[in-house]
Structure formats: C-alpha cells, structure tokens
C-alpha positions in Angstrom: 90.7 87.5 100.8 91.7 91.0 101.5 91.2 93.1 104.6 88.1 95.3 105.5 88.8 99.2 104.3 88.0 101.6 107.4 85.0 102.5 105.5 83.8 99.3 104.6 84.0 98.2 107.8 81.5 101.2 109.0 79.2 100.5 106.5 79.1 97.0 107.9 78.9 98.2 111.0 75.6 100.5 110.3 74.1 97.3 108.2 74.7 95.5 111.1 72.7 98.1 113.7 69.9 98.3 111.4 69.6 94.7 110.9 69.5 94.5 115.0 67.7 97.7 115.6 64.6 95.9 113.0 65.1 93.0 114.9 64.2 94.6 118.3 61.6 96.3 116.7 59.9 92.8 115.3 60.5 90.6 118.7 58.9 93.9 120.5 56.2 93.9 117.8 55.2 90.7 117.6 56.1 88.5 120.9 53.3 86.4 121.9 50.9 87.9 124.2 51.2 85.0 126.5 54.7 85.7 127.7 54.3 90.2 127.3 53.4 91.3 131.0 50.3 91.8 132.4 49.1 95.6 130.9 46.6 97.8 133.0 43.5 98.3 131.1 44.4 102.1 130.7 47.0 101.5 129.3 46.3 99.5 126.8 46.5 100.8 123.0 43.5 100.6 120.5 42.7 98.9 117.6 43.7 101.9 115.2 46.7 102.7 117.4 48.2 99.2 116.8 47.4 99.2 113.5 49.5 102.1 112.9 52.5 101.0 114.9 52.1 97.4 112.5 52.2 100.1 109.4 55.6 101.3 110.8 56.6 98.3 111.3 56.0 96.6 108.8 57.7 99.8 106.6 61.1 99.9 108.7 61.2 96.0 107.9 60.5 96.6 103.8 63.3 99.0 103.9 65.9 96.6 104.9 66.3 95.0 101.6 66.4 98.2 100.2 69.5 99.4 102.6 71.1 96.5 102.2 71.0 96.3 98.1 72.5 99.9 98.9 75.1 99.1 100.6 76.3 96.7 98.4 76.5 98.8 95.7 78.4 101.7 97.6 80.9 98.9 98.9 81.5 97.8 94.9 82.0 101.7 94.0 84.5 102.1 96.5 86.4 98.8 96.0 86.1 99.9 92.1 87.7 103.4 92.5 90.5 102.0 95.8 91.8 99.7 93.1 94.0 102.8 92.1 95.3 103.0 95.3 98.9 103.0 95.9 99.3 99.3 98.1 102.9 99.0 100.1 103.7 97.8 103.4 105.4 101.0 104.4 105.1 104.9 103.4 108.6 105.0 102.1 108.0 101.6 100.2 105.2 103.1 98.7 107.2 106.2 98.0 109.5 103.9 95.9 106.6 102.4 93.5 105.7 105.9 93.0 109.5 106.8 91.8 109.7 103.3 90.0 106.3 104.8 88.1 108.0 108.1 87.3 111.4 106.3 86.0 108.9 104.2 83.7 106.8 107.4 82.6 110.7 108.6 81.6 112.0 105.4 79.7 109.3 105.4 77.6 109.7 108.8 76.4 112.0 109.0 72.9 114.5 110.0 73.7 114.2 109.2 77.6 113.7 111.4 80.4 116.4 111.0 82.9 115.9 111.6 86.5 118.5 113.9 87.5 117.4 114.0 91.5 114.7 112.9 93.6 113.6 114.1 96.9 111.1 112.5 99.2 108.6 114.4 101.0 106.5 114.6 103.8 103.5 111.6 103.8 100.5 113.9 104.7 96.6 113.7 105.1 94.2 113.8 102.2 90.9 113.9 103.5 89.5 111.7 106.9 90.6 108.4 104.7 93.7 108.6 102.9 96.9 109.8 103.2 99.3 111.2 100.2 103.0 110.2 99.6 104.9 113.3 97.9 107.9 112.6 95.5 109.7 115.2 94.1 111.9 114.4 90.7 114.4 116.8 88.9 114.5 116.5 85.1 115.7 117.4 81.7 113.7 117.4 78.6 111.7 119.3 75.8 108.7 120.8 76.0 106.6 118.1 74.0 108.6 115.2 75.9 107.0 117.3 79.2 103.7 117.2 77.8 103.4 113.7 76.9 104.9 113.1 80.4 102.3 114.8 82.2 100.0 113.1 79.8 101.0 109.6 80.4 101.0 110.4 84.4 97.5 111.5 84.2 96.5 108.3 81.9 98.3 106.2 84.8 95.3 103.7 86.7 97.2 104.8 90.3 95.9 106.9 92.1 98.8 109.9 91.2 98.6 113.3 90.7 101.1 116.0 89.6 100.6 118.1 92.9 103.7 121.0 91.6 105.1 121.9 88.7 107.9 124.1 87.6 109.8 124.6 84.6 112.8 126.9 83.9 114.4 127.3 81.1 117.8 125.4 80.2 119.6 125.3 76.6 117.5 127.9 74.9 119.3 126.4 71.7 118.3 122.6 72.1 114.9 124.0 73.7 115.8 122.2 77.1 113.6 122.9 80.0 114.7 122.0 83.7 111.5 120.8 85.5 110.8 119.9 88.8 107.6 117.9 89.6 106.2 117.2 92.6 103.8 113.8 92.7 101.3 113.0 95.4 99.9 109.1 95.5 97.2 108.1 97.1 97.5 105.5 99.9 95.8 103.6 102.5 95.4 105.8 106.2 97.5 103.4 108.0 100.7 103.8 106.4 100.3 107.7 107.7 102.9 107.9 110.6 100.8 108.6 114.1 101.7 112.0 116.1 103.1 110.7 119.1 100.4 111.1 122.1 97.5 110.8 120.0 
C-alpha cells in the first residue's frame, strides 16, 4: 500500500474534522435531558427555536454523505492524474529516468537521435505541491526527426514537459539542426532539497 500524498492526507484530515465537528454537534443536540444541567427557566429555548436548531442539525448531518462521496472522488482524480508523476528515491535519481526517457525518445527515431551532452539543472518549485527536475540534452537531427521528438515527448504518460527549446542551424546541406532542449518532470515535494534554516 502506498503512502498518503500531502494532499490526500489534508483532505483526510478536513473529512476527519467534519466527521468530529457533526459529532459534537449531535451529542450536544441530542444528550439526554437527564444528564444536561439544570437550565434557568429564562433561559430556556422555545418550541419553534429548537425546532430550528433540529432543522440545522439534522441538515449539517445529511451533508456528511454528501462530503464524504466528494472526497472520494477528488482523492481518485488526483491519484488518476499523480500516476504521471516522476517516482525516484532521490532528485538526481529522478533526473536519470528523465535522461533514460529522452535517450528512448532518440533510439526510436530512424535514424536515431544521439545525445551529444547533457546537463543537469536546478530541481525547483512548481506550484505549493510539486517540484520540477530540469534536464538539458544537446542534439543532432533533422527537422522532421525534431518534430516527431517533440511529438513523442508530449505523447509520453510522465508527467514531462519541454520547458526550452533552441535550434540553430548545422549542415545546411544534410539539413542538420543543432538543438538544445531543456525538459522539466514532475515530481513528488519531498525530493525538493530544503533551504537550510527553514
């Protein structure tokens, strides 16, 4: 069994203070009289008045189900689209499955792409969840070979993303381009290093 995402464990966390907070509300609601304290007489709520707190209650209790079959299906929506996610024990290992994809991407090309250099970057923030590991690659190849590259990247079920491109001109008389390409994947928040003091 897999490990609780950050944000699957907060949405457990809120099902689980709405579960209690409905559970206070009920055991407040509905103790017996017997064991509530005595109440002064002027104090004491009327008939309509109750009736209306039993309508709340009763609607804050209905509503439960209805968060709960909520939650399940944002917790299957995100567990559907984090499937793409780039999984390694460490930044740089994951840095390698992202070159290892980008050597594939090459081989399958006719003829292949070879990767003249490679260049690992900075692993950097992408939103309050995620972080991104950037891979630059070097290459030499024709302009429909590029196309096709960038098209098979994009087809890829990872979470990658071409995040630079740029292409210079080589052989103008074999039509060979030099490209560079820089590559962001998606990974988990934890394999972002921590700023020291924080």
């Amino acid at each position: 069994m897999r490990a609780l995402e950050p944000r699957e464990k907060k949405a457990v966390m809120a099902l689980g203070v709405t579960l209690a907070l409905t559970a206070v509300v009920l055991i407040y609601e509905f103790w017996p009289a017997s064991s509530v304290a005595v109440v002064n007489a002027s104090s004491a709520q009327s008939v309509p008045q109750t009736e209306q707190r039993l309508a709340r209650v009763r609607e804050t209790a209905a509503s439960v189900p209805g968060k709960q079959e909520i939650l399940k299906k944002v917790a299957a929506d995100l567990e559907t689209r984090e499937k793409g996610l780039i999984r390694a024990e460490t930044a740089q290992q994951a840095q390698a499955q992202v070159i290892t994809i980008l050597r594939g991407l090459g081989a399958a090309e006719a003829p292949t792409i070879e990767i003249r250099a490679q260049e690992l970057g900075a692993i950097t923030p992408f939103g309050d969840d995620y972080g991104a590991v950037n891979v630059s690659i070097q290459i030499e190849c024709r302009i429909e070979q590029l196309l096709n590259f960038l098209a098979a990247l994009a087809a890829r079920p990872e979470l990658i993303a071409t995040r630079d491109l740029r292409v210079v001109a080589g052989d103008p008389k074999q039509k060979i381009l030099n490209v560079r390409i820089t590559v962001a994947g998606i990974v988990p928040k934890n394999l972002i290093p921590q700023k020291k003091g924080a």
